[in-house]
VMD Tcl script that builds the backbone (N, CA, C; Angstrom):
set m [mol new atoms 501]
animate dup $m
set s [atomselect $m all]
$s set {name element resname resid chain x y z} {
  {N N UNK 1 A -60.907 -169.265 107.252}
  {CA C UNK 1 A -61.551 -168.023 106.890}
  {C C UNK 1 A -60.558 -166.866 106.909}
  {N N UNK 2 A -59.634 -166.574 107.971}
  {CA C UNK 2 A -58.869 -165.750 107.910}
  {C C UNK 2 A -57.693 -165.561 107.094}
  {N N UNK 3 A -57.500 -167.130 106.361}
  {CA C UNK 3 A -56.007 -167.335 105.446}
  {C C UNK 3 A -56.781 -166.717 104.025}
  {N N UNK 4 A -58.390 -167.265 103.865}
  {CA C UNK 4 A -59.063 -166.706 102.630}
  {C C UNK 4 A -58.754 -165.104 102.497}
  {N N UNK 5 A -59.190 -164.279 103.893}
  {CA C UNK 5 A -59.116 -162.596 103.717}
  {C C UNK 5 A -57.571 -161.975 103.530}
  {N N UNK 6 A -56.864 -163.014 104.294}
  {CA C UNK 6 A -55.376 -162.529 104.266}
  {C C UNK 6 A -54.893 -162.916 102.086}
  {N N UNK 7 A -55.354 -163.825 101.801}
  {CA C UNK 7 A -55.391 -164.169 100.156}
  {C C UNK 7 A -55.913 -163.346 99.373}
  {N N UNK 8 A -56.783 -162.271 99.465}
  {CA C UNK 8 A -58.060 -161.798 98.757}
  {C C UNK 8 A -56.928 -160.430 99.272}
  {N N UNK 9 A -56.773 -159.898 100.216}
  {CA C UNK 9 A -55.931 -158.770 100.614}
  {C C UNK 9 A -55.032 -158.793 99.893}
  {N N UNK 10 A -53.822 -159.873 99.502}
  {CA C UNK 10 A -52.409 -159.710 98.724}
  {C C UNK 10 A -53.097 -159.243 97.434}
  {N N UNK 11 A -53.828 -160.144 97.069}
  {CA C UNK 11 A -54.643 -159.688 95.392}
  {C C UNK 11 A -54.756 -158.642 95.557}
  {N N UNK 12 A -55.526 -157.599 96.446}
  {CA C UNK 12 A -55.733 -156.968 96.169}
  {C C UNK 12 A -54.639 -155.929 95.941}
  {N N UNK 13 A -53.500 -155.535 97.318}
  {CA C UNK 13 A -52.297 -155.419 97.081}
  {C C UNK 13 A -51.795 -155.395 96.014}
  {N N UNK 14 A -51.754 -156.545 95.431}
  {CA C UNK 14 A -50.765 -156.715 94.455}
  {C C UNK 14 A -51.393 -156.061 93.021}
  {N N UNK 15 A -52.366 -156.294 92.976}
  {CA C UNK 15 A -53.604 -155.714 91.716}
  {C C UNK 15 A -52.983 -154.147 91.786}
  {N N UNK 16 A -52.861 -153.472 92.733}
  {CA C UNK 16 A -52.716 -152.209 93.184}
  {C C UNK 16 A -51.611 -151.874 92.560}
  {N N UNK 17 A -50.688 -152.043 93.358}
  {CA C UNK 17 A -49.215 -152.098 92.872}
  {C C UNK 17 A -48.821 -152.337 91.565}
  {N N UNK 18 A -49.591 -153.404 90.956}
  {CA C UNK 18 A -49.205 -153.929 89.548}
  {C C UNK 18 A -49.504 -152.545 88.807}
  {N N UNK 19 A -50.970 -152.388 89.132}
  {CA C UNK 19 A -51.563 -150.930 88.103}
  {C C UNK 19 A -50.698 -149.359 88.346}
  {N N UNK 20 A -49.819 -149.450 89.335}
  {CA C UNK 20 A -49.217 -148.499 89.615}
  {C C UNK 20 A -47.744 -148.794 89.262}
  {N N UNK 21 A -47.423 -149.108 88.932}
  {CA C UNK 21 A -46.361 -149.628 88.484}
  {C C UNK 21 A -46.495 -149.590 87.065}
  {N N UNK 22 A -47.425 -149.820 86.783}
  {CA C UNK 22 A -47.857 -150.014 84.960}
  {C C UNK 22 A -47.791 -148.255 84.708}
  {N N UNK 23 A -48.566 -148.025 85.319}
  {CA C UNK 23 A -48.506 -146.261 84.756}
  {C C UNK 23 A -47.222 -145.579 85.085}
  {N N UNK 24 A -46.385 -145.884 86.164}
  {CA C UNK 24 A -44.911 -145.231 86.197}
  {C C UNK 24 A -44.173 -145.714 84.922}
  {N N UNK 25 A -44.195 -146.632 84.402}
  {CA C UNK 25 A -43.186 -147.124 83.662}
  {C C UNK 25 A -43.757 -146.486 82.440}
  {N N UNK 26 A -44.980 -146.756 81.981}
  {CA C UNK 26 A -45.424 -146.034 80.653}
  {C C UNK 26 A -45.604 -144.506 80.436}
  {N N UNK 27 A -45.372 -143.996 81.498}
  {CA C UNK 27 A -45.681 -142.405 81.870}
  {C C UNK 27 A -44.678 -141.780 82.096}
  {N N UNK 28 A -43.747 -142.618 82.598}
  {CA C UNK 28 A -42.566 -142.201 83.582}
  {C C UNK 28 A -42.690 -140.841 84.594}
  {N N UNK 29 A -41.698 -139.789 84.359}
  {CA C UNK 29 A -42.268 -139.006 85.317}
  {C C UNK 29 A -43.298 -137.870 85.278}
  {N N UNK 30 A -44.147 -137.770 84.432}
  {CA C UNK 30 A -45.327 -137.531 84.151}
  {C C UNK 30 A -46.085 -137.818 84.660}
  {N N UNK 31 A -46.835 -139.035 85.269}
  {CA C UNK 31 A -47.549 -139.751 86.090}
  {C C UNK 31 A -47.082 -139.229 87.307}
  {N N UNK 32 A -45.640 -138.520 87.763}
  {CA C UNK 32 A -45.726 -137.881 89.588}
  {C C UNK 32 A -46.549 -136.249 89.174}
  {N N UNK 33 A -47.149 -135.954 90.868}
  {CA C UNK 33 A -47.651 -134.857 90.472}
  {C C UNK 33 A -46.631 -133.511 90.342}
  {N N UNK 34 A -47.185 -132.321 89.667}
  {CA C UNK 34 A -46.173 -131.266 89.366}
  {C C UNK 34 A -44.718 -131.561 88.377}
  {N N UNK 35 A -45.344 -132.692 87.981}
  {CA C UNK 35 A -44.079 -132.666 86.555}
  {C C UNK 35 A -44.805 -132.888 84.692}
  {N N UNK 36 A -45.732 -132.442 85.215}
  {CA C UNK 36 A -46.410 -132.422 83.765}
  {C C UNK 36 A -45.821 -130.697 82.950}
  {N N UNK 37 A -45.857 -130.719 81.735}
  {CA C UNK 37 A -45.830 -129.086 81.460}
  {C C UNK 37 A -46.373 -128.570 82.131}
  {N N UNK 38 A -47.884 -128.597 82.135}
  {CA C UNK 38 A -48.995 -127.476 82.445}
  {C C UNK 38 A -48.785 -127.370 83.885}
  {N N UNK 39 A -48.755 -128.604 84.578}
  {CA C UNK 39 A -48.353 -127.746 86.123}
  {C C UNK 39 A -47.253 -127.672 86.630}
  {N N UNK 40 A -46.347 -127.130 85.645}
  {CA C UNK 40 A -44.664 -126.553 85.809}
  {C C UNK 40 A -44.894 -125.087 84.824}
  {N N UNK 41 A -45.992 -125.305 84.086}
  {CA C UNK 41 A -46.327 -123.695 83.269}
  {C C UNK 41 A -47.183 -122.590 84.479}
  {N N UNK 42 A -47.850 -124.088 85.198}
  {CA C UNK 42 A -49.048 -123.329 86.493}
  {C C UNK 42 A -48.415 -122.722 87.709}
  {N N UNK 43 A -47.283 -123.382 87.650}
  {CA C UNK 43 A -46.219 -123.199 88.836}
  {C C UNK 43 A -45.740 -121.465 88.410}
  {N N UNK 44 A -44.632 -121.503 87.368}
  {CA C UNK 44 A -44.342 -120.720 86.827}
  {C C UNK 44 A -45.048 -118.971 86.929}
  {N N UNK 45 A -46.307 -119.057 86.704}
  {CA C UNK 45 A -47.597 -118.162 86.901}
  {C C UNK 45 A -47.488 -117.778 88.071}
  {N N UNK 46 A -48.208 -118.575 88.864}
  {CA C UNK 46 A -47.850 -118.385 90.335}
  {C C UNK 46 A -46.702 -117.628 90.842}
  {N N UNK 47 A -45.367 -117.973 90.333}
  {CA C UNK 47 A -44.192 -116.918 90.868}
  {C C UNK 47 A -43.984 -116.029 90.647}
  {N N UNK 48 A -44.238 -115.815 89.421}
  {CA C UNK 48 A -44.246 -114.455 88.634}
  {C C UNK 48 A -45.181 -113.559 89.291}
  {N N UNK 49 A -46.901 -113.779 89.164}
  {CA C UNK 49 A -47.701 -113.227 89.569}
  {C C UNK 49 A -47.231 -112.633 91.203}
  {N N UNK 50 A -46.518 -113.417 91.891}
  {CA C UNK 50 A -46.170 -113.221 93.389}
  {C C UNK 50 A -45.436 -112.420 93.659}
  {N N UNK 51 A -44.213 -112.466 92.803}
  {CA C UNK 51 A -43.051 -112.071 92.601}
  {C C UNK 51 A -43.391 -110.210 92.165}
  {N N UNK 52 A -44.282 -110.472 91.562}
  {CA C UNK 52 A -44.946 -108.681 90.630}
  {C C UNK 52 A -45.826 -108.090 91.534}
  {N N UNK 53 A -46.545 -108.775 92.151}
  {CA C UNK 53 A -47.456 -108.486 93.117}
  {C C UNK 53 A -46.327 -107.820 94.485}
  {N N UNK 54 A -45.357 -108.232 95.067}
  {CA C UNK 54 A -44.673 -108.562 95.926}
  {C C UNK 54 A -43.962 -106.972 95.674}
  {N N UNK 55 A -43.247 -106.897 94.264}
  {CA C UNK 55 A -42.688 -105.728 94.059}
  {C C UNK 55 A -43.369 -104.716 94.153}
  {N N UNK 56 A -44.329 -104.524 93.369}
  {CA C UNK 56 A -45.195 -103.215 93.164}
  {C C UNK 56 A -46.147 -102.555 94.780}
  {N N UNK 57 A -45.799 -104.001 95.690}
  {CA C UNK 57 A -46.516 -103.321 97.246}
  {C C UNK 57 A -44.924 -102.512 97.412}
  {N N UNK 58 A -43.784 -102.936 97.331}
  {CA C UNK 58 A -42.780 -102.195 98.046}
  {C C UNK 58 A -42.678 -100.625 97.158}
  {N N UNK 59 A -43.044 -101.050 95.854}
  {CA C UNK 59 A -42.747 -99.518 95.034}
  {C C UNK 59 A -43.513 -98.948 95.275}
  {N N UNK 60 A -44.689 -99.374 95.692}
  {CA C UNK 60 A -45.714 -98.001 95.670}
  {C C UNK 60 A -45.792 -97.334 97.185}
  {N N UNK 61 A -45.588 -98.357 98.123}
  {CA C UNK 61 A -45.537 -98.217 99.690}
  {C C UNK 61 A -44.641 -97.053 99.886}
  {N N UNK 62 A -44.757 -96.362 100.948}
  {CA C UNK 62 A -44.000 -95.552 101.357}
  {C C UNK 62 A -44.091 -94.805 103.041}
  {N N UNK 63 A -43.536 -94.891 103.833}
  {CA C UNK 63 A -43.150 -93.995 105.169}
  {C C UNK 63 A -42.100 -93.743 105.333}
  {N N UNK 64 A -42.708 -92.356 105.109}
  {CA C UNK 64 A -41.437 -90.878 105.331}
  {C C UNK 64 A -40.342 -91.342 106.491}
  {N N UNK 65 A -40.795 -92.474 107.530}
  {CA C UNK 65 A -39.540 -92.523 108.619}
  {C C UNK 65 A -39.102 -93.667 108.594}
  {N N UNK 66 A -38.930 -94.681 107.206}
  {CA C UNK 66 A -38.885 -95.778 106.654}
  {C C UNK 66 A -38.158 -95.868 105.524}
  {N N UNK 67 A -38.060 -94.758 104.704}
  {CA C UNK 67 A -37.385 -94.814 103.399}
  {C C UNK 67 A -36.307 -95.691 103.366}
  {N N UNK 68 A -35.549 -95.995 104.088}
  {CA C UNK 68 A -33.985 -96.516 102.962}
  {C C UNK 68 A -34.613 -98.337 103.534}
  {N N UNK 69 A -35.590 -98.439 104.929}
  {CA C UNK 69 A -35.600 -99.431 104.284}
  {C C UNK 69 A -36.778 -99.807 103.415}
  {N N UNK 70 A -37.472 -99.588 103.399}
  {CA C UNK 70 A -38.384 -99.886 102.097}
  {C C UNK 70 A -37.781 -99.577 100.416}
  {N N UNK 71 A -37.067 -98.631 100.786}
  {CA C UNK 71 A -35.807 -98.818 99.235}
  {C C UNK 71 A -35.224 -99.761 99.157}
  {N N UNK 72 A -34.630 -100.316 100.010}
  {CA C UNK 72 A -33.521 -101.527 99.784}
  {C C UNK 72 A -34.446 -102.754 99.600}
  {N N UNK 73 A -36.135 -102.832 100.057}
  {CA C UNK 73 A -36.427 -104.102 99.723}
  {C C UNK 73 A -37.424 -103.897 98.034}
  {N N UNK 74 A -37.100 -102.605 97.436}
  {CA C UNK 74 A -37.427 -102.788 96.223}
  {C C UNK 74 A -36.253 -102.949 95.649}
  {N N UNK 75 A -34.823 -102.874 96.310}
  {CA C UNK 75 A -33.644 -103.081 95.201}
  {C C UNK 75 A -33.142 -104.081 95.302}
  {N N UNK 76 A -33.819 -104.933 96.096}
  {CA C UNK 76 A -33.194 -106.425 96.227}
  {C C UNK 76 A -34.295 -107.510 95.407}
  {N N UNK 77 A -35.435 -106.726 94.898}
  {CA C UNK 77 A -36.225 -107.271 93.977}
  {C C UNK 77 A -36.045 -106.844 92.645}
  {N N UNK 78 A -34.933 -106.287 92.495}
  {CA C UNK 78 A -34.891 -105.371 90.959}
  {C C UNK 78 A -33.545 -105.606 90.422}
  {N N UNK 79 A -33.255 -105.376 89.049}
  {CA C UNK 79 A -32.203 -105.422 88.386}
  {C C UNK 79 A -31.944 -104.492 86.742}
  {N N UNK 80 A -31.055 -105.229 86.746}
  {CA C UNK 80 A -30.308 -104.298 85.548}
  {C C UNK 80 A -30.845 -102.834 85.446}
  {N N UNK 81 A -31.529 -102.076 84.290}
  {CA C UNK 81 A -31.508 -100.329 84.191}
  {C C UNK 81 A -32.883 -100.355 85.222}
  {N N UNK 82 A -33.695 -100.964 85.341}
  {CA C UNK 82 A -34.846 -100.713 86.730}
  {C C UNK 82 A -34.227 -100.436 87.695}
  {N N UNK 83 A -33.026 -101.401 88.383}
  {CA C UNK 83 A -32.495 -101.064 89.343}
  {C C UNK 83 A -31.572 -99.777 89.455}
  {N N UNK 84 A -30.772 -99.924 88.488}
  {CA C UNK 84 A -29.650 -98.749 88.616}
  {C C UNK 84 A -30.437 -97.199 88.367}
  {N N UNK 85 A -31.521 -97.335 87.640}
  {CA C UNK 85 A -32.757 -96.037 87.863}
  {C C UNK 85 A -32.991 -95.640 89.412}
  {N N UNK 86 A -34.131 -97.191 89.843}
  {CA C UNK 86 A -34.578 -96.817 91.160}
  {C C UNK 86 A -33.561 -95.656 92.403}
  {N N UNK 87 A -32.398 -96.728 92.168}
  {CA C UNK 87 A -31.015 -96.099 92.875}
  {C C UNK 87 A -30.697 -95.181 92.528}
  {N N UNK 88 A -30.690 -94.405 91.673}
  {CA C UNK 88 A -30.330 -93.026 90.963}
  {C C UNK 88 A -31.493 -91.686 91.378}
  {N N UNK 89 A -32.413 -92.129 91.819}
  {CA C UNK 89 A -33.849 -91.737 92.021}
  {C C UNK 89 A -34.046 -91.519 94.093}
  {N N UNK 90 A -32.817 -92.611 94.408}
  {CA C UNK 90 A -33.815 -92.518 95.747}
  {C C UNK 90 A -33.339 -91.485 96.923}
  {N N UNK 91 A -32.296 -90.381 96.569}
  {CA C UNK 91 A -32.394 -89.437 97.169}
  {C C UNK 91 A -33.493 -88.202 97.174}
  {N N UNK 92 A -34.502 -88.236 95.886}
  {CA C UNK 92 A -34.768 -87.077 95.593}
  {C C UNK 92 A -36.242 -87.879 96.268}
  {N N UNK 93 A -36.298 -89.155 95.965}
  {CA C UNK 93 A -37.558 -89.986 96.949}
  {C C UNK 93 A -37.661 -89.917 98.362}
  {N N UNK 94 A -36.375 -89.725 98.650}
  {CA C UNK 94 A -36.459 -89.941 99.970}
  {C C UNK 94 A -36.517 -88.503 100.628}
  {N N UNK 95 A -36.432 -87.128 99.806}
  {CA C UNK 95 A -36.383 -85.851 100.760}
  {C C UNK 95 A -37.526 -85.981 100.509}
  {N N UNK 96 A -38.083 -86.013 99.489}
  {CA C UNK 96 A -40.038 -85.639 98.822}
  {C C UNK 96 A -40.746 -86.230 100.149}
  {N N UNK 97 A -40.347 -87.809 100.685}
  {CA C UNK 97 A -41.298 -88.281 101.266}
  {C C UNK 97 A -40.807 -87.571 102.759}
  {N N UNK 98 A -39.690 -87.163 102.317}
  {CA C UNK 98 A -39.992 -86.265 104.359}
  {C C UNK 98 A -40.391 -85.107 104.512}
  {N N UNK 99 A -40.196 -84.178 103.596}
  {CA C UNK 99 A -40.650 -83.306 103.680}
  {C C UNK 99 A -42.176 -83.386 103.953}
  {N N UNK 100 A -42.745 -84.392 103.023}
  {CA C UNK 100 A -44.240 -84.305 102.438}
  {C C UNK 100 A -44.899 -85.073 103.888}
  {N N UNK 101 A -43.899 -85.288 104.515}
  {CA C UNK 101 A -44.489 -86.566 105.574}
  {C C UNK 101 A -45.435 -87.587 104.887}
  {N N UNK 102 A -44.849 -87.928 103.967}
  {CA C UNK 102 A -45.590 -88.986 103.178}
  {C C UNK 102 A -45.774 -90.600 103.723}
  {N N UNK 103 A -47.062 -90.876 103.380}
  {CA C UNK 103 A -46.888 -92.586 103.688}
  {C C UNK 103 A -47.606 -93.382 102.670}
  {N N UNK 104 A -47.723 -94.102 102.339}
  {CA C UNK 104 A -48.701 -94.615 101.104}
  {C C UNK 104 A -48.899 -96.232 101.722}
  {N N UNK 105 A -49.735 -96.752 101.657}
  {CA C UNK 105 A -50.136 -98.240 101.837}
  {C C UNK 105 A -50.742 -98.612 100.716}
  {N N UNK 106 A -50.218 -99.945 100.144}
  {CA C UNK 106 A -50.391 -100.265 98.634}
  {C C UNK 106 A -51.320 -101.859 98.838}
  {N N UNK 107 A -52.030 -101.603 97.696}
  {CA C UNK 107 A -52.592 -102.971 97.703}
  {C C UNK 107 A -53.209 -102.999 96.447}
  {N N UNK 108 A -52.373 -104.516 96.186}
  {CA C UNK 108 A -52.926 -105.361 94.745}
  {C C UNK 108 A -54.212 -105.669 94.763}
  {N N UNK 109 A -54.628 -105.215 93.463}
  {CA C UNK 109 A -56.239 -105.592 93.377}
  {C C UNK 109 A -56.209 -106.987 92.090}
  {N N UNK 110 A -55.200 -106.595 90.834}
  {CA C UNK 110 A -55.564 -107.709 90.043}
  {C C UNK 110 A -54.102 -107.763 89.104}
  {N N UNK 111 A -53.635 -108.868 89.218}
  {CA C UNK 111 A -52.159 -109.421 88.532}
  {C C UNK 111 A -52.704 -110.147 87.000}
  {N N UNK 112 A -51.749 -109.562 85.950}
  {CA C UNK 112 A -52.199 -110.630 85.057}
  {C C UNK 112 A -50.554 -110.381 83.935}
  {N N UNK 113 A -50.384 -111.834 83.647}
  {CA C UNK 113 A -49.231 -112.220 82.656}
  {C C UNK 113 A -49.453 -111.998 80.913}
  {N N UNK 114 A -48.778 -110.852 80.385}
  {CA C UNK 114 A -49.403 -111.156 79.151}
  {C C UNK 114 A -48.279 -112.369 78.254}
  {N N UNK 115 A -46.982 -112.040 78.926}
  {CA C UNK 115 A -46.079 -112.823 77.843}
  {C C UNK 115 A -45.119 -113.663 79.103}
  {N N UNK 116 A -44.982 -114.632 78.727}
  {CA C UNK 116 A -43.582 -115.219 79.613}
  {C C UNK 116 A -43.111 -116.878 78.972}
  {N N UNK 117 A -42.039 -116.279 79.548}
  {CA C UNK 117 A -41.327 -117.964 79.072}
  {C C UNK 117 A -40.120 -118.115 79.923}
  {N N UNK 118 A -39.337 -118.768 79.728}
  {CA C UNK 118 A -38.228 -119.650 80.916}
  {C C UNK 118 A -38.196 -118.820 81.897}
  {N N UNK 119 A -37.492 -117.990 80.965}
  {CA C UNK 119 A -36.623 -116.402 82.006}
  {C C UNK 119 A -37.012 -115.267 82.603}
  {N N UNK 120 A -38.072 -114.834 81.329}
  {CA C UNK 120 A -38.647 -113.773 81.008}
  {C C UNK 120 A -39.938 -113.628 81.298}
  {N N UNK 121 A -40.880 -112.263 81.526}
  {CA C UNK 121 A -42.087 -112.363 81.675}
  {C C UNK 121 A -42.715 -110.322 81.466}
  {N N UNK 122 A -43.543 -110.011 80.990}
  {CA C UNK 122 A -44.379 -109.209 81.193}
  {C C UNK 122 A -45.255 -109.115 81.626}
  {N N UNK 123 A -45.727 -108.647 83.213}
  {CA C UNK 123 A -46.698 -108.709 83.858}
  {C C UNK 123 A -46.954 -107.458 84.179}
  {N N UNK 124 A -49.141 -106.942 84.168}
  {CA C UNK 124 A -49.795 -106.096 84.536}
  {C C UNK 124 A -50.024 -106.013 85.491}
  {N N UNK 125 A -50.610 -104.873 86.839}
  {CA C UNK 125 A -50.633 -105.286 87.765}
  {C C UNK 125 A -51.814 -103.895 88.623}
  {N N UNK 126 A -52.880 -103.969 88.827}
  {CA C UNK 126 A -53.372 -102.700 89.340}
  {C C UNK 126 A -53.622 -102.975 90.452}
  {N N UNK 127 A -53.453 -101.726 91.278}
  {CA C UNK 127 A -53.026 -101.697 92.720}
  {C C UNK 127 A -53.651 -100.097 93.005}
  {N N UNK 128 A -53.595 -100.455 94.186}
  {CA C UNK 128 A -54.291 -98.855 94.909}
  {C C UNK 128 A -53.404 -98.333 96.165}
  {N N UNK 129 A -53.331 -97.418 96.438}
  {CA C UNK 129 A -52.787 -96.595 97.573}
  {C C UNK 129 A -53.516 -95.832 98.226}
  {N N UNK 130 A -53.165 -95.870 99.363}
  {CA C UNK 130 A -53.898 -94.772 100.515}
  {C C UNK 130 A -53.185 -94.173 101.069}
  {N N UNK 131 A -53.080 -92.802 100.210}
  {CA C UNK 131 A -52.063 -91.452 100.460}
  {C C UNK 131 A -52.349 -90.900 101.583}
  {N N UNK 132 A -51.412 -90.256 102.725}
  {CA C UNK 132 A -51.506 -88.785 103.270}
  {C C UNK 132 A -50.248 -88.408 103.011}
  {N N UNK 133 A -50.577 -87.010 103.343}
  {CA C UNK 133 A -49.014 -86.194 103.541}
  {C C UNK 133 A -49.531 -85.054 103.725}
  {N N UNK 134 A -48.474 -84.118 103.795}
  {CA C UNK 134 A -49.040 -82.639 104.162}
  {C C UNK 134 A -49.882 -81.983 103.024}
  {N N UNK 135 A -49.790 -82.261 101.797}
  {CA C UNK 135 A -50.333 -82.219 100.846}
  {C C UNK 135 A -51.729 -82.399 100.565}
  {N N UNK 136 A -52.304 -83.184 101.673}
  {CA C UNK 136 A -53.538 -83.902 101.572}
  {C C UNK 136 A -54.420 -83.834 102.582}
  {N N UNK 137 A -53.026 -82.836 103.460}
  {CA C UNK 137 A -53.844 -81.954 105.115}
  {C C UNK 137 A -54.046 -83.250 106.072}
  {N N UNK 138 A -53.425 -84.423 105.690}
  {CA C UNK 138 A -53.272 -85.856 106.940}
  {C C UNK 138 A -54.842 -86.632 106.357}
  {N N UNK 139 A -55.513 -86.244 105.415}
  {CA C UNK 139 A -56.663 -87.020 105.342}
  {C C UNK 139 A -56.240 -88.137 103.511}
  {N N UNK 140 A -56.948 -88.707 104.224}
  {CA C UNK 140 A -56.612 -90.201 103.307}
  {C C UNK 140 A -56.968 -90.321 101.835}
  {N N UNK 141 A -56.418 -90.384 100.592}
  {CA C UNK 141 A -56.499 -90.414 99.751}
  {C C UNK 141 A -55.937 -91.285 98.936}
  {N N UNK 142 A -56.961 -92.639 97.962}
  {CA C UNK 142 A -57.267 -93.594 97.273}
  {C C UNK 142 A -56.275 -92.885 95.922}
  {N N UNK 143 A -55.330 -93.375 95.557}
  {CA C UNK 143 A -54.883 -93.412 94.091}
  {C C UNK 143 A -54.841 -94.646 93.413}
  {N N UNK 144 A -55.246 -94.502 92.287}
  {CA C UNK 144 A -55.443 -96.061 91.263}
  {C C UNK 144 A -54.106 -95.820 90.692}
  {N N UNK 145 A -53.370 -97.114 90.531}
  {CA C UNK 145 A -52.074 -97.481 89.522}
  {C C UNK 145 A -52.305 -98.346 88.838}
  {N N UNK 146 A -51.956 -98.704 87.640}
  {CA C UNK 146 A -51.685 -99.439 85.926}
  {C C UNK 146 A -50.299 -99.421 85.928}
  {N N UNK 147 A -49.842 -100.964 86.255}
  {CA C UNK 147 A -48.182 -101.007 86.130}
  {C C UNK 147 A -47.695 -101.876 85.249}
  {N N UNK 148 A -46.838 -101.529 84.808}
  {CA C UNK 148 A -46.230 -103.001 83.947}
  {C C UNK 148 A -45.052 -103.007 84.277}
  {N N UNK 149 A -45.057 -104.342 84.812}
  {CA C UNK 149 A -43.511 -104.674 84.885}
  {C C UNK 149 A -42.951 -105.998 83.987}
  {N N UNK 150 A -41.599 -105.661 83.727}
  {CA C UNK 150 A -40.568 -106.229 83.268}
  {C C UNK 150 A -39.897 -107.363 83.945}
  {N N UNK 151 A -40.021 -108.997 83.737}
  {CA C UNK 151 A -39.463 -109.331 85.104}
  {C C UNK 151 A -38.374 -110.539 84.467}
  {N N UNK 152 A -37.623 -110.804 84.753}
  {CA C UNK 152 A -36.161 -111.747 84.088}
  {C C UNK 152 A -36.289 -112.979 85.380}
  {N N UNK 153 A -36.153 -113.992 85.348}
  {CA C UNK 153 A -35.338 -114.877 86.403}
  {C C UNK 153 A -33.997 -114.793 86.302}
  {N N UNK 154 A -33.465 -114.393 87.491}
  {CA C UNK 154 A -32.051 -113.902 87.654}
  {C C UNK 154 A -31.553 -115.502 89.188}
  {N N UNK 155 A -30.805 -115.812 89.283}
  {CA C UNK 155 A -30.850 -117.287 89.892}
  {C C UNK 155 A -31.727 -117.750 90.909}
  {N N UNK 156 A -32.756 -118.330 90.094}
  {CA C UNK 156 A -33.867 -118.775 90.557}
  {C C UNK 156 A -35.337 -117.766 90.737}
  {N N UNK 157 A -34.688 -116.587 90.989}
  {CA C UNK 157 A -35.738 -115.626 91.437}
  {C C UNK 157 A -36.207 -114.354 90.669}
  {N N UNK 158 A -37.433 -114.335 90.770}
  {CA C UNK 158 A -38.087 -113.149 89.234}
  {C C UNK 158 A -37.945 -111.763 89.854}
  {N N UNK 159 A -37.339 -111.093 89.353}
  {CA C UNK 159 A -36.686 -109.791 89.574}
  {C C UNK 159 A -37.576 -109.294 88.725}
  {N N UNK 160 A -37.448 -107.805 88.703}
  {CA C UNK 160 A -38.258 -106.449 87.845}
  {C C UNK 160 A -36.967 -105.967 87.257}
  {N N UNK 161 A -36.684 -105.984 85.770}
  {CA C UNK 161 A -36.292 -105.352 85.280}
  {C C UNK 161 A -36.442 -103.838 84.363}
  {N N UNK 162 A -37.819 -104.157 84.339}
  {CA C UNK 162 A -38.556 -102.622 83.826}
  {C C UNK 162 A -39.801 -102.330 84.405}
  {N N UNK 163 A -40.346 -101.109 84.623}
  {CA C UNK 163 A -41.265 -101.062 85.303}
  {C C UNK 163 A -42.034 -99.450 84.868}
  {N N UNK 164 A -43.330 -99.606 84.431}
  {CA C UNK 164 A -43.716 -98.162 83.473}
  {C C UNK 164 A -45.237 -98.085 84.048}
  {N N UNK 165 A -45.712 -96.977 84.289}
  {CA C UNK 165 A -47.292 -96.548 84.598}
  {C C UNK 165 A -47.940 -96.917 83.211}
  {N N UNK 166 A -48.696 -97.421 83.344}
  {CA C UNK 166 A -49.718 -97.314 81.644}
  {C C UNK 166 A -51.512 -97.136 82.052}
  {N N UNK 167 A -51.746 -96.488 81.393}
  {CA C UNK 167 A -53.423 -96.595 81.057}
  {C C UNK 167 A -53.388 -95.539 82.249}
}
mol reanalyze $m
mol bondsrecalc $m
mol representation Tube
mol addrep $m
């Protein structure tokens, strides 16, 4: 009885294996998961979307007793004329936000890709802030943003190369 279950087990085994084996060879690496197009196009999405999402909290964020570093982690996400802008820009950012005792806390509400391919990508992105500053007498104030950014893969990683208010 037990040589029968140990017999009926290899079959089954082997039945297994055979059918898996049949689809590697006719599929090749298609049949592993995450190597099909669509979920290397799904992948793709995902970074970008992260990557845009990721930037636009550091650009819009701001504390007045924080500036250079919250600058440096939008310029280590940025490149070509985005970057050499931002950098051209962040002295006159950085007196505004002390003077103003400024702080802003940013948060993504909705990411979306209109164009992308290998390198490249155009992504939307609306986000909100919760302003004070002296300006606002220390009480809290909701601003809506419409962003588009510009984003390149620069080695391995999706950078912002342009970046514009719209709508």
């Amino acid at each position: 009885m037990n040589l029968r279950r140990l017999n009926l087990l290899l079959l089954v085994l082997g039945l297994v294996l055979g059918a898996t084996l049949a689809v590697l060879l006719t599929r090749g690496s298609a049949a592993l998961p995450g190597e099909t197009e669509a979920e290397q196009r799904g992948q793709q999405y995902v970074e970008v979307s992260r990557a845009a999402a990721a930037q636009v909290q550091a650009f819009l964020a701001i504390d007045h007793e924080q500036v250079d570093e919250q600058a440096q982690t939008v310029l280590d996400s940025a490149t070509g004329d985005f970057k050499q802008q931002y950098a051209d820009e962040l002295d006159s950012l950085k007196q505004s936000a002390e003077e103003q005792q400024s702080t802003a806390v940013a948060s993504v509400l909705e990411v979306g890709i209109s164009d992308i391919d290998a390198t490249t990508a155009k992504v939307f992105v609306a986000a909100n802030t919760e302003v004070t500053s002296k300006s606002t007498a220390g009480e809290a104030r909701t601003v809506p943003w419409r962003i588009q950014l510009d984003m390149e893969k620069v080695d391995g990683r999706w950078l912002t190369s342009g970046l514009q208010f719209v709508g």
